[in-house]
N, C-alpha and C positions, 0 to 999 in steps of 0.2 A: 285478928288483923282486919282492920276495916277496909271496904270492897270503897273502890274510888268511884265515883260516878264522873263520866264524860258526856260532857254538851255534845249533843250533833245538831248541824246546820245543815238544811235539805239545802240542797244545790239542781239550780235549775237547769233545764238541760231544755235546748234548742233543737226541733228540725233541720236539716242541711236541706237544699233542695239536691234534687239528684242529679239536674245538669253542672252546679257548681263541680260537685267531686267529679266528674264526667270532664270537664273542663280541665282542673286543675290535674288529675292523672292524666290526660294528653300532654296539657302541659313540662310535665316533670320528666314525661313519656320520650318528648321531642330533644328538653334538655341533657336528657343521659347520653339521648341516640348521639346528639350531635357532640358532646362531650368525649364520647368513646370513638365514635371516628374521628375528631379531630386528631384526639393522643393519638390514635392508630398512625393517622397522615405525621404524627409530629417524629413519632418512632419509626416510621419505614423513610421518611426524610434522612434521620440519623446516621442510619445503616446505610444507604445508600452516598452520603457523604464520604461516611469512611472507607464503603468499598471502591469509590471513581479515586481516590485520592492515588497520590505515587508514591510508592517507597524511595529509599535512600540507598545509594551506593557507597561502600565504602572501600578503601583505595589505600593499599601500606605505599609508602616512601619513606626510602632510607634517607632523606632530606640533607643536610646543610651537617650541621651537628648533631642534632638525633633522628632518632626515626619517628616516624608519625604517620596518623589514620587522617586521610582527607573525606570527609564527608559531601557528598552529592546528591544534591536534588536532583531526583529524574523527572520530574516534570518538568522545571527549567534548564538543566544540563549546567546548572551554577554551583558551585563549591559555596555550601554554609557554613562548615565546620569546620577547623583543624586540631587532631587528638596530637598530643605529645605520647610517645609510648615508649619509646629509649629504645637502644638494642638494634637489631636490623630487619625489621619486619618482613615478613613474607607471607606467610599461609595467613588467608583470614576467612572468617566464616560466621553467620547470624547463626541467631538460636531462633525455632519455629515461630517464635510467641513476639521474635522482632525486638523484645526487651534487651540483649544481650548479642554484645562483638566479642568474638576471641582472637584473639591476634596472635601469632608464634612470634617472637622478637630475635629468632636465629641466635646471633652470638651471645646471647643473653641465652642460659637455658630457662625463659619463663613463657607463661602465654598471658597476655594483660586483659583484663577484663575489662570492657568499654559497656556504661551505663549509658544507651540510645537517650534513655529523655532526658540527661545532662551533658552526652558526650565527655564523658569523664572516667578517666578508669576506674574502677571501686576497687579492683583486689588487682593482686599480681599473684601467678601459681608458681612456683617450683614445677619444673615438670620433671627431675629426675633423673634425666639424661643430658645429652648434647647436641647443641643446633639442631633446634624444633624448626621443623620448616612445616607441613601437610599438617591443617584442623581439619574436623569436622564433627556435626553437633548430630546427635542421634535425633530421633524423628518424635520424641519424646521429650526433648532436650533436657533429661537428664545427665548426660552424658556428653562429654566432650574428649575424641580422638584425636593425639597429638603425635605426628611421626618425631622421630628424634633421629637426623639424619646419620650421626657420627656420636660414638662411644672408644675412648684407651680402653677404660675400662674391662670392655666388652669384644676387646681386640679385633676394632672396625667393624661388628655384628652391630645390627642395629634394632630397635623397640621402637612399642606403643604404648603411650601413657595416656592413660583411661581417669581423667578430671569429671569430680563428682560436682555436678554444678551446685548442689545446697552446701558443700562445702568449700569450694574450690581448691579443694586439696586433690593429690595424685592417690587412687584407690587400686589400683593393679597397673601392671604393666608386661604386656603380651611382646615376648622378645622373636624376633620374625627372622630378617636375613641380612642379606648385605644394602646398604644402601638404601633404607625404604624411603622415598622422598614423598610420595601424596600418600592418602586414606579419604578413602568414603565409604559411609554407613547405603545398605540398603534402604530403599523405601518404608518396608515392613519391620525395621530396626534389629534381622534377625540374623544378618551378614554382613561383615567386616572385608572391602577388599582394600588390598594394599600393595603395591607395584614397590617394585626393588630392580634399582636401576643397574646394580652390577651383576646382576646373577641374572637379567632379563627374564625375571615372573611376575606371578600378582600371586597374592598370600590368599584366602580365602578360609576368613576365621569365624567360627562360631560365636556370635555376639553373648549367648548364654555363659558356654566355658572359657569363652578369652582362650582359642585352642583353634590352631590352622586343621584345617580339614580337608585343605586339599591346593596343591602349588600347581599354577597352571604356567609353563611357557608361552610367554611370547614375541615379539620384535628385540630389536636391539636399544639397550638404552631407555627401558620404556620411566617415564619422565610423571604423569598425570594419568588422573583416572576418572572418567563419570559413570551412573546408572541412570539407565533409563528411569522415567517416571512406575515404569509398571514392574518396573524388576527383572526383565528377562533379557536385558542386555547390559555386559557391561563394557565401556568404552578405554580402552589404554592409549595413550601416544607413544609412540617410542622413536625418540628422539635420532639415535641411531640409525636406523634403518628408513627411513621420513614415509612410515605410514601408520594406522591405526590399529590394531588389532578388535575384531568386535568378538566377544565371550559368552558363548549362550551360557544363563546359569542356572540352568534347569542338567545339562551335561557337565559343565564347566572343562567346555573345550572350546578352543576357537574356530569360530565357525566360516569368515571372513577377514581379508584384510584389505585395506581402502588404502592405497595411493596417494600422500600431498605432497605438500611442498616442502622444500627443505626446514627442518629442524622445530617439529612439533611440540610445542609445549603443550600448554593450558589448555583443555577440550571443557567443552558445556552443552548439554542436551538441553533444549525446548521444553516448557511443560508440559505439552503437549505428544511429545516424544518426535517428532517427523521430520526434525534438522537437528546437526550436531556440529557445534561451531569450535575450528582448532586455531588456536593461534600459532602460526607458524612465523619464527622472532629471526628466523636467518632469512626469511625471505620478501620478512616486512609487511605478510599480509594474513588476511585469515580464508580459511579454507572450510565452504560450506558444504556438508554431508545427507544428502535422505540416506534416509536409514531405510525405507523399502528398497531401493536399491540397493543400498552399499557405495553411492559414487558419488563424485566431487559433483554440485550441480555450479559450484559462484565460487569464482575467487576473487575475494574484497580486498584490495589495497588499504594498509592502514600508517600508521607511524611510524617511527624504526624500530625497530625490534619491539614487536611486542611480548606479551608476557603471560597478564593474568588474561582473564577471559571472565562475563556471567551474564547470564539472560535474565531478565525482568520478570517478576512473576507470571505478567499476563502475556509473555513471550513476543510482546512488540518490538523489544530493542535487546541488544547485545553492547555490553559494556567493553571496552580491552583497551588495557593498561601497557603504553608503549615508555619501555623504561629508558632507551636512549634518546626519545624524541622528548622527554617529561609531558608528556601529555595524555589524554583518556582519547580513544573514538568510539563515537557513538553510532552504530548500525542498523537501519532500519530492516527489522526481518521481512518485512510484504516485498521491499524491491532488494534487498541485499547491497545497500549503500550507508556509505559513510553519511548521515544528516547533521552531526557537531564534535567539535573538537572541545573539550572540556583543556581546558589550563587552569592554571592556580590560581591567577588572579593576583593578590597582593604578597603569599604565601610562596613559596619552594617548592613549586613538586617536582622533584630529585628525583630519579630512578622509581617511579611509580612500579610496585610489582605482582600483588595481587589484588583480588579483587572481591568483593561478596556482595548479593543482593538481596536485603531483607525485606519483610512485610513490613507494609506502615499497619500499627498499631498505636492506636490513642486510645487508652485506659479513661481517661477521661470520659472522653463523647463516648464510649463504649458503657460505662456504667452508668454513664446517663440516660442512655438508651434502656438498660436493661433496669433505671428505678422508673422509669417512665412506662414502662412497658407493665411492671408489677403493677403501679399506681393504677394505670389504668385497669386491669384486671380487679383490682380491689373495689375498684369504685361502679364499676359494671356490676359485680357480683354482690354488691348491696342494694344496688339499685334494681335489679332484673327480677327479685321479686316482685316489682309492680309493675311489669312489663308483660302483656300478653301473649300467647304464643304465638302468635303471627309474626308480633315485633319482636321477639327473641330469636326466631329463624330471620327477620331481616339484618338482626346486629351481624349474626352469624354469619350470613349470606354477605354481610359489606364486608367484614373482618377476612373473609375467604377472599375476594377480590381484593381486598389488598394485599394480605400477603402472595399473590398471585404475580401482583405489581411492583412488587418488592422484588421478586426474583426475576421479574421482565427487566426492571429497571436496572437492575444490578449486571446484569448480564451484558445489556446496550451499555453502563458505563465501561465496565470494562473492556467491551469491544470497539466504542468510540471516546477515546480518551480527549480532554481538553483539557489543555495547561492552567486556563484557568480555574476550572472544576478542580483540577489534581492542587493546585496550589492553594486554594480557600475552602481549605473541607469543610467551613461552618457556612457555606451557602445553602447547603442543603438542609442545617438547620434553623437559617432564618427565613425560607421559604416552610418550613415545618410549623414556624410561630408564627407565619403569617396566615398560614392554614386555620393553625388553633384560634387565632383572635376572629377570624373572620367567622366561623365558627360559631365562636360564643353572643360575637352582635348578632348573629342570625338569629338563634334562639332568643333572645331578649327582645328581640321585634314580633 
């Protein structure tokens, strides 16, 4: 086998001087920096967009001919949506993640499933039994608890149907007592309570075994239910007797009972836990609770008869749903007044009856956020090899003050809300792009 010979061509090789590279790695030094804190500012912009913005209330009415979900902007106190959902709606309730309405539709035995980013319903469930009225979505939201007020079947006993949200099929059903008309999950997803209005208890079922663990008495009629944020109280109304029952559940006994006004429905605890708002529907108003105390501090005139009842995530306002005035009131919690009256507008709101307040989530700005966030990591992390370590604790040290910034600023938006902040959540990312390009002239000059 003959050996190939190959040409080589010397190639000549130049001096750099050493200011040039000294020059050009500041240069490239200054472009990263400011690259990487731009995206910084573009992504804490993002986040902070979505955290000022306002969620949406959603509002059943038995309407005209069917029933239907009104959708509410709480930043505006304007109706954007109307769902069709048939049936008679009542219980309603989000799922954590804000993706997801379940609505009970009463004489319908279904619960309709409303897709937030179409307002549309995507499924309808079976639920198994009869006149679902009480949702509520476990803290997980896998999970959705549907009282089923009345069963023949069941000769007037009544159940809970336990809706698997990947499927929205019915996957168990925990049969409880007489009359159970609401259900709420605890905080920690690890208790089940549930008030039964003719036998005047609350169920207290094991979330693991679908298995009551222990039935507590209390008022007459008890009608609704909340838990505190932190889990160690649980609130009932009982319609009957027009007071509250407060439930330690560390004992699960009652440990107080609070005095309102006649004919308590709907109760809603603060996120915060330190007010507890009841709608009382026979006496036209709502009736504000501290819970250090145990005592009425404000009674808010509202609509006529109201109904449903819900607080805003960031606990500035209280929504309630007046089903014989057809109308919302909207409650300022700092002074405990009415500040809007929500109507339909061009729509029916019929007998408005419950009510649910969900996170705004936008998937969108949210995964922009987190490719922008990566990007930026990728392009730092290639480039910080020629970065010294002086400049590598300064990226760090900007990086630290922002995220710093981020949760200063998150914080102030949601303590000082603006309607127009809460209505254009892309402001905070056109101020983010104005960040970046300014930014990038910088470095180019």
């Amino acid at each position: 086998m003959k050996g190939k010979t190959i040409s080589t061509t010397s190639i000549a090789t130049f001096p750099v001087p050493p200011s040039s590279v000294v020059m050009s790695n500041k240069a490239r030094r200054k472009d990263t920096f400011l690259r990487a804190f731009g995206i910084t500012v573009l992504t804490i912009s993002i986040l902070v967009s979505v955290a000022g913005a306002a969620p949406f209330a959603y509002v059943t009415s038995l309407g005209v001919d069917t029933g239907t979900v009104f959708v509410i902007d709480t930043a505006t106190d304007n109706v954007t949506s109307v769902v069709p959902v048939g049936g008679w709606p009542a219980g309603v309730a989000v799922n954590p993640a804000g993706t997801k309405v379940y609505v009970a539709t009463g004489f319908d035995p279904t619960v309709s499933v409303i897709d937030t980013a179409t307002n549309m319903v995507s499924a309808t469930v079976n639920t198994g039994g009869s006149y679902p009225w009480g949702v509520s979505v476990n803290p997980a939201g896998t999970r959705v608890y549907v009282t089923n007020r009345y069963s023949v079947a069941d000769n007037d006993s009544n159940n809970i149907s336990i809706i698997d949200t990947a499927t929205n099929s019915v996957t168990a059903m925990i049969n409880i007592g007489i009359s159970t008309v609401n259900v709420e999950i605890a905080p920690d997803g690890k208790k089940i309570y549930a008030v039964n209005s003719r036998n005047n208890t609350t169920s207290v079922i094991d979330a693991a075994t679908n298995k009551i663990t222990v039935t507590v008495p209390v008022g007459d009629h008890p009608s609704d239910i909340a838990v505190s944020p932190d889990g160690n109280k649980v609130y009932v109304t009982n319609t009957g007797s027009n007071d509250i029952s407060v439930i330690n559940t560390e004992t699960n006994t009652v440990t107080a009972t609070v005095p309102v006004e006649d004919g308590p429905g709907d109760i809603a605890v603060t996120p915060d836990g330190t007010k507890v708002y009841v709608a009382d529907w026979q006496s036209n108003n709502v009736s504000v609770i501290d819970t250090v105390t145990n005592t009425v501090i404000a009674t808010v005139p509202v609509g006529k008869q109201p109904m449903g009842i819900a607080v805003t995530p960031n606990g500035k306002k209280v929504y309630v749903t007046n089903a014989e005035g057809d109308n919302v009131s909207v409650i300022d919690t700092d002074t405990n007044k009415v500040t809007a009256t929500v109507n339909s507008g061009k729509y029916t709101l019929n007998y408005p009856a419950g009510v649910a307040i969900g996170p705004l989530i936008d998937s969108n700005i949210t995964d922009q956020s987190t490719r922008v966030a990566s990007n930026s990591r990728e392009d730092t992390e290639a480039e910080e090899a020629n970065l010294s370590f002086e400049e590598k604790k300064a990226v760090e040290l900007n990086n630290s003050k922002n995220n710093n910034s981020e949760y200063d600023n998150g914080s102030i938006s949601n303590g000082n809300e603006s309607s127009k902040n809460n209505s254009t959540p892309g402001f905070g990312l056109l101020c983010g792009l104005a960040c970046l390009f300014g930014g990038w002239k910088f470095g180019k000059k």
